[in-house]
matplotlib code that plots the C-alpha trace (Angstrom):
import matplotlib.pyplot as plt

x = [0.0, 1.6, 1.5, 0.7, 2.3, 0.6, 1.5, 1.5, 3.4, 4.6, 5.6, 5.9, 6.1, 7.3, 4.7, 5.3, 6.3, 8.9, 6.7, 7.0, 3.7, 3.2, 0.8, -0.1, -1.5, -2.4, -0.5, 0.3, 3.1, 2.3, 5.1, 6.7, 5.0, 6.4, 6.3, 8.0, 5.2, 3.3, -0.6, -2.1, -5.4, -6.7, -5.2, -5.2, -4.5, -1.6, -0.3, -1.4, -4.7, -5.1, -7.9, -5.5, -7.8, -9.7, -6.9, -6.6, -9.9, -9.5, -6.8, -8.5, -11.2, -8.6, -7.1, -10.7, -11.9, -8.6, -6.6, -2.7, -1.9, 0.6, -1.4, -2.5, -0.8, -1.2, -0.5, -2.2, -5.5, -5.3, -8.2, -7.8, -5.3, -3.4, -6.6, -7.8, -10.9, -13.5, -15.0, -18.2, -18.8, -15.2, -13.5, -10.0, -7.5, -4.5]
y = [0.0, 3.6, 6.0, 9.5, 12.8, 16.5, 19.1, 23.4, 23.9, 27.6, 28.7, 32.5, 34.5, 37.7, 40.2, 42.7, 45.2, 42.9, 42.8, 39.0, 37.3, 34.3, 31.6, 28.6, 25.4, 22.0, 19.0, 15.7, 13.4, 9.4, 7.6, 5.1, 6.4, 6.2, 9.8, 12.4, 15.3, 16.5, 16.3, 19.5, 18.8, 22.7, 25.9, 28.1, 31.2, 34.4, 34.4, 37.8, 36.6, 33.6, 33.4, 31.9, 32.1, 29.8, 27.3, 27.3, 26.4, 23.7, 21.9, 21.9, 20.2, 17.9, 17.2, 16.8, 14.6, 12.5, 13.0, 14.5, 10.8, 10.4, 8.6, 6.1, 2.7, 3.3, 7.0, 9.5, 8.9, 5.0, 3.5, 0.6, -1.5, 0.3, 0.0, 2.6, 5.1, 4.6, 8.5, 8.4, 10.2, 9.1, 6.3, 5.2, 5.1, 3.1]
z = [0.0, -1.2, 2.1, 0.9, 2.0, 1.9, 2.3, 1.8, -1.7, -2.7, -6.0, -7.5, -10.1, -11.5, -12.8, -15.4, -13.2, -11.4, -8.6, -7.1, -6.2, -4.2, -4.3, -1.9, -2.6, -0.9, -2.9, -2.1, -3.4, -3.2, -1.5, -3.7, -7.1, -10.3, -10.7, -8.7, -9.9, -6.7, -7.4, -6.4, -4.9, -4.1, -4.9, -2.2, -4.3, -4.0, 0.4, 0.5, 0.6, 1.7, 4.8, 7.2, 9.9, 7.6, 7.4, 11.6, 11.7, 9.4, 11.0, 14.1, 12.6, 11.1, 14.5, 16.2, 13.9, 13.5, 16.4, 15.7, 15.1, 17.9, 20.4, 17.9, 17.4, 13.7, 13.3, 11.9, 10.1, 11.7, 14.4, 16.2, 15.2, 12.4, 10.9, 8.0, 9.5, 7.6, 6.9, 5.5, 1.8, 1.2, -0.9, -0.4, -3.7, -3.8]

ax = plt.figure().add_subplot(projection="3d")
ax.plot(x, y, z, "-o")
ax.set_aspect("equal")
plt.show()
């Protein structure tokens, strides 16, 4: 089974006027995959405007709903055993 890492990705650009802006996204790369091309699941848009208050709020649902995955025997996103939560509304891809 691949494990699957996310995480925040940044990448820039220069504007016309040489001004630099920054955007965020939310990308994962699959552990063990035959490509090394991060999958970008949602564009966050440019970090000066991102609602980060937003974002804290969503990782504390995260965390409530999941745990921080330390206390677990099968780390994060794992119930009882090491075995997958099942979340309902969601399918699992290998």
């Amino acid at each position: 089974m691949f494990g699957v890492g996310m995480y925040l990705r940044f990448t820039q650009r220069r504007n016309a006027d040489g001004a630099v802006v920054r955007y965020a996204a939310l990308a994962q790369q699959p552990a063990g995959g035959c490509t090394v091309k991060p999958q970008v699941l949602m564009n966050l848009g440019r970090t000066d405007r991102v609602d980060v208050d937003g974002l804290l709020r969503l990782a504390a649902s995260i965390r409530e709903h999941f745990g921080d995955g330390r206390d677990e025997p099968g780390g994060p996103g794992h119930g009882e055993a090491g075995r997958p939560r099942r979340v309902p509304g969601c399918r699992l891809s290998a």
